[in-house]
N, CA, C and O of each residue as an XYZ file, in Angstrom:
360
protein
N      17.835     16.011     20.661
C      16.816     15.850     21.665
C      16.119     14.511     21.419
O      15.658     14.083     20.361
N      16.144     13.931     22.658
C      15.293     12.301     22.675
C      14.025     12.555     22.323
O      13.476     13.460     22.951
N      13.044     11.680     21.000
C      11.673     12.018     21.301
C      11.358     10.797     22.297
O      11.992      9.743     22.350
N      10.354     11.124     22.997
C       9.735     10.629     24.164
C       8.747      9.316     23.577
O       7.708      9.623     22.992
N       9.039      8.100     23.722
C       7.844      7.799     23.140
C       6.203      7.590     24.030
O       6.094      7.312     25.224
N       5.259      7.777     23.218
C       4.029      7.501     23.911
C       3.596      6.140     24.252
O       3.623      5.397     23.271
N       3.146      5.499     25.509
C       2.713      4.141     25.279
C       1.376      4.173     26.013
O       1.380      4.462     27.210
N       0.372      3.931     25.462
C      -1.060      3.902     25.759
C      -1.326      2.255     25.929
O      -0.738      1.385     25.286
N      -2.395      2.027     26.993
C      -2.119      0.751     27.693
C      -3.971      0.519     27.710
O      -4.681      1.501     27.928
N      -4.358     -0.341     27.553
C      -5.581     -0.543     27.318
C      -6.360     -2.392     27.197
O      -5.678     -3.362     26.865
N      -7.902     -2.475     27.563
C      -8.395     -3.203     27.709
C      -9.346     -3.417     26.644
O     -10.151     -2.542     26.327
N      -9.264     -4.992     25.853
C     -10.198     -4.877     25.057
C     -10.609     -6.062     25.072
O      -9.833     -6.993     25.284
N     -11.937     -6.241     24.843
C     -12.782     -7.463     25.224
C     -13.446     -8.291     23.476
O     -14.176     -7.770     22.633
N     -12.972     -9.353     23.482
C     -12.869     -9.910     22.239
C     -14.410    -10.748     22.187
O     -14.761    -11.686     22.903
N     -15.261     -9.993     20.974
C     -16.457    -10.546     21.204
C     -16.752    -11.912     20.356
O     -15.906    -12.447     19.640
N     -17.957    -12.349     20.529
C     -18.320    -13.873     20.323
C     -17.984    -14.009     18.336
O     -17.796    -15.157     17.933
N     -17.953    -13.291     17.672
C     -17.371    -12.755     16.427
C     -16.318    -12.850     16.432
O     -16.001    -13.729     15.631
N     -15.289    -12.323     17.022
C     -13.921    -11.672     17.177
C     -13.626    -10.781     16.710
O     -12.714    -10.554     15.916
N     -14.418    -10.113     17.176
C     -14.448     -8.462     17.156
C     -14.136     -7.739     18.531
O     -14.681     -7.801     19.633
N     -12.973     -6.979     18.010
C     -12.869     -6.093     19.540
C     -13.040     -4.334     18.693
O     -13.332     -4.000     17.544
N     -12.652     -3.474     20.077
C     -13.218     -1.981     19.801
C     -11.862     -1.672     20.757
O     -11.321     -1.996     21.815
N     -11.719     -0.759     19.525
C     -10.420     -0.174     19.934
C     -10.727      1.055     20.962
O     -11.721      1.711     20.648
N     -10.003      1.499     22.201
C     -10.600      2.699     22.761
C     -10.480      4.078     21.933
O      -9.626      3.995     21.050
N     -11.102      5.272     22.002
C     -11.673      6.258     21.411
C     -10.127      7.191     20.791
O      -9.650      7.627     19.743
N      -9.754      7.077     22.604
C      -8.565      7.478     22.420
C      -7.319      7.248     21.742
O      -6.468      8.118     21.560
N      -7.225      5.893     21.326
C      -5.953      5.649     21.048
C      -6.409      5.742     19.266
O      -5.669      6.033     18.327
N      -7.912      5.374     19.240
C      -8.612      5.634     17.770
C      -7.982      6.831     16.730
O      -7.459      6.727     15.620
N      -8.319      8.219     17.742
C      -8.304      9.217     17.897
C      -6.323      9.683     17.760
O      -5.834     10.432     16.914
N      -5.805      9.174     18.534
C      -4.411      9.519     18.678
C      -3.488      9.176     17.448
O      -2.468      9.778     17.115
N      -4.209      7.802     16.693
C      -3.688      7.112     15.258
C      -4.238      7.301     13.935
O      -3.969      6.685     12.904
N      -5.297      8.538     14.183
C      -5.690      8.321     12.765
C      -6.866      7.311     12.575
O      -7.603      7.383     11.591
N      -6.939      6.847     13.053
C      -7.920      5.236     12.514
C      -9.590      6.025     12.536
O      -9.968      6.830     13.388
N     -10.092      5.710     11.796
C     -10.932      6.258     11.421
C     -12.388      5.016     11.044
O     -12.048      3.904     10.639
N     -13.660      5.263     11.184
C     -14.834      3.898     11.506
C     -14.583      3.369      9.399
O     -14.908      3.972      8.376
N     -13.979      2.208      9.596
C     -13.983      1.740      8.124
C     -12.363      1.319      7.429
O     -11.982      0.767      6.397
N     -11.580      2.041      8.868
C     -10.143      2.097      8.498
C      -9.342      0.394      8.431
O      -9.730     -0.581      9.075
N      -8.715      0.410      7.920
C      -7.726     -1.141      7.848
C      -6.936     -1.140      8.807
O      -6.755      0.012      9.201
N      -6.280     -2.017      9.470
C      -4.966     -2.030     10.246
C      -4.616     -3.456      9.521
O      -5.317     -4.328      9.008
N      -3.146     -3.284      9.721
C      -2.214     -4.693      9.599
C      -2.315     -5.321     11.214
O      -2.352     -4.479     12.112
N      -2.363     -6.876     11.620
C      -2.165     -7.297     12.580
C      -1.257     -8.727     11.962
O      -1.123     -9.406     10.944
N      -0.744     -8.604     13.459
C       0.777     -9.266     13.456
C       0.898     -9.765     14.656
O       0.634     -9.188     15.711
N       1.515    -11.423     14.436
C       1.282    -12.332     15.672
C       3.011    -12.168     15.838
O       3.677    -12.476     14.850
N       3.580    -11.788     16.816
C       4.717    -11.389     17.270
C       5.353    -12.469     17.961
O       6.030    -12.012     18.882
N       5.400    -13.505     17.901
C       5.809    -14.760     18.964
C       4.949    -14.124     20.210
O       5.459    -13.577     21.188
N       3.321    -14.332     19.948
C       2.316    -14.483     20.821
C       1.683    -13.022     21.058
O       0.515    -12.905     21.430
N       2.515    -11.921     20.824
C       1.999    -10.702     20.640
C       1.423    -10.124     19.655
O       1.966     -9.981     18.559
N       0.086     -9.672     19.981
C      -0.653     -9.184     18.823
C      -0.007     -7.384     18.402
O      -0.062     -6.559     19.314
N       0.257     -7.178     17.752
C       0.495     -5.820     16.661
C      -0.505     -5.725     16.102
O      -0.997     -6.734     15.598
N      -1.139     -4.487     16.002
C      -2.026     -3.161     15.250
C      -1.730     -2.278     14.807
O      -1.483     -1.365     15.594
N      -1.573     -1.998     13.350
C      -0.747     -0.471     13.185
C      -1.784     -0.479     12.232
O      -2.352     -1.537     11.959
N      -2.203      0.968     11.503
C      -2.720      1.621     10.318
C      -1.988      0.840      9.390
O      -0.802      0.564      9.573
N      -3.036      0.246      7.800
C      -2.383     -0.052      7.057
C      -2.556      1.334      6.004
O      -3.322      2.294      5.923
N      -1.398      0.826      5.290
C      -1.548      1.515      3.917
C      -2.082      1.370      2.802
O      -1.405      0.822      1.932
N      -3.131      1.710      2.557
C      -4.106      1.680      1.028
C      -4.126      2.371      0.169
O      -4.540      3.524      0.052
N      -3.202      0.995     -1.188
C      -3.455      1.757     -2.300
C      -4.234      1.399     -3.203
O      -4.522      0.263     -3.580
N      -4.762      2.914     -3.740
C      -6.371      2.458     -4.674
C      -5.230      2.066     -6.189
O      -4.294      2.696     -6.681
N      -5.922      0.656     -6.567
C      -5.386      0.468     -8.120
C      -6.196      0.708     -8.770
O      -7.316      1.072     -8.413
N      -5.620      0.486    -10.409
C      -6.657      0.478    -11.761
C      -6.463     -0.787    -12.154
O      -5.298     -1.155    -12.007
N      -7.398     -1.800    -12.726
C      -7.492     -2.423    -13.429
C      -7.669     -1.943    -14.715
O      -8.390     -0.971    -14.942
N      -6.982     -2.634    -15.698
C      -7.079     -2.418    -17.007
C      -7.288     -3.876    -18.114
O      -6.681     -4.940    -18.233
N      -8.371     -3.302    -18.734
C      -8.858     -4.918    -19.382
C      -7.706     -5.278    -21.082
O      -7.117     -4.445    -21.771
N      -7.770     -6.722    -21.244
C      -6.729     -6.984    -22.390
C      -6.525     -6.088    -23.698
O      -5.466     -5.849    -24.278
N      -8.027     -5.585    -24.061
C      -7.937     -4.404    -25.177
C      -7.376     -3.441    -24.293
O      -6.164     -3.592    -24.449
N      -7.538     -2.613    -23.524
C      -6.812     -1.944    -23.290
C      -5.336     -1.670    -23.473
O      -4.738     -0.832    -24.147
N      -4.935     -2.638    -22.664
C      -3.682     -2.886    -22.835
C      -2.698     -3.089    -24.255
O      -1.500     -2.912    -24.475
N      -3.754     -3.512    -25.009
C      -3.295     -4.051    -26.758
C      -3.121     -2.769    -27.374
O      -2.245     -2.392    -28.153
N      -4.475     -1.939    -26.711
C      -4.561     -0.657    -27.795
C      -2.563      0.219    -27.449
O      -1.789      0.651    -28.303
N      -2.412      0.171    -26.212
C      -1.307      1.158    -25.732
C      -0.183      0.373    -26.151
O       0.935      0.770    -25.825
N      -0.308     -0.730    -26.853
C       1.257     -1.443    -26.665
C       1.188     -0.961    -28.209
O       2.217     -0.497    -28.699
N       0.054     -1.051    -28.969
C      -0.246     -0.399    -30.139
C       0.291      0.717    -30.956
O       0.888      0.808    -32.029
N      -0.211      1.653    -29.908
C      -0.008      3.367    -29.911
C       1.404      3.261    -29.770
O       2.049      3.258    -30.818
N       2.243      3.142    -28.296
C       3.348      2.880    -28.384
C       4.456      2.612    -28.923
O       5.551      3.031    -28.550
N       4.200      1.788    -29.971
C       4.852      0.535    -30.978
C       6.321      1.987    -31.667
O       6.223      3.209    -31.776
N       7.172      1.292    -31.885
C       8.125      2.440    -32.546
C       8.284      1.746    -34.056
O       8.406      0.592    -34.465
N       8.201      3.382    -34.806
C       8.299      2.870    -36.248
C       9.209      2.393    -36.590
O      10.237      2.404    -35.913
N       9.093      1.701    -37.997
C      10.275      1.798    -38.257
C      12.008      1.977    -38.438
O      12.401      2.795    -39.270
N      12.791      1.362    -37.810
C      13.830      1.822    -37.922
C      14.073      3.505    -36.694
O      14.962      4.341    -36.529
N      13.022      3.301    -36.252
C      13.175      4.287    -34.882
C      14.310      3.678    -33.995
O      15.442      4.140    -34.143
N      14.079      2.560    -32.980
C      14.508      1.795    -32.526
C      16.428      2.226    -33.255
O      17.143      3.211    -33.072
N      16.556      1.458    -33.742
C      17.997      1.770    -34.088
C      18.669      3.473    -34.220
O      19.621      3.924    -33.582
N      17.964      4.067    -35.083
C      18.306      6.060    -34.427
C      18.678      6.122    -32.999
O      19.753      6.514    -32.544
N      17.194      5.492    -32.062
C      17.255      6.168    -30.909
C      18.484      5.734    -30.111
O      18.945      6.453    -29.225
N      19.202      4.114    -30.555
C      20.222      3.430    -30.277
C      21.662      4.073    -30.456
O      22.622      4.336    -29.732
N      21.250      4.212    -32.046
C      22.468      4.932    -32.403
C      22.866      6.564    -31.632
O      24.028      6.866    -31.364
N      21.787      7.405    -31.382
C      22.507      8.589    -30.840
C      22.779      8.253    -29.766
O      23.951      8.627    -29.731
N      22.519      7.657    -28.482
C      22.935      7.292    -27.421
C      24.149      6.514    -27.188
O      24.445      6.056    -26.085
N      25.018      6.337    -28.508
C      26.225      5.330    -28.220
C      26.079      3.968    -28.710
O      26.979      3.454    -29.375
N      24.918      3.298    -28.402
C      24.941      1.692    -28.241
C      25.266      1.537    -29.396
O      25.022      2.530    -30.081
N      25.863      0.445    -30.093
C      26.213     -0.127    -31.257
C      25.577     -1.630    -31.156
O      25.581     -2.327    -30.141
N      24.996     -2.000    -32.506
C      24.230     -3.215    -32.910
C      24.156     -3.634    -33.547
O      23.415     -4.617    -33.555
């Protein structure tokens, strides 16, 4: 079965800022929400709006990072065991 696609057609007035307002409806129909991101995209002269995707990161400061490479660290002659049962030869 074909899905149908939707195409919503609309007027928006670009203010002295360059700020426009998206209508309620199409707000409403995408998810977009007061605070939301979109990606925009100059299309050979066509503007694109879609929802972006946000991902929340962590920063982690240089001790941090020192302490885990730290913790991590393999003892002794680990390194070669873990080599050796898996096959590899060295």
């Amino acid at each position: 079965m074909a899905h149908k696609a939707v195409c919503m057609k609309g007027n928006v007035v670009v203010s002295g800022r360059g700020q426009i307002t998206l209508p309620a409806s199409m707000r409403r129909r995408l998810g977009i929400k007061a605070g939301g991101v979109l990606v925009v995209e100059d299309r050979e002269g066509e503007l694109v709006l879609r929802p972006a995707a946000v991902v929340e990161l962590d920063t982690y400061t240089d001790e941090e990072i020192g302490l885990w490479e730290r913790e991590d660290r393999l003892a002794s002659g680990e390194r070669s065991r873990i080599l050796k049962k898996l096959g590899h030869k060295r």
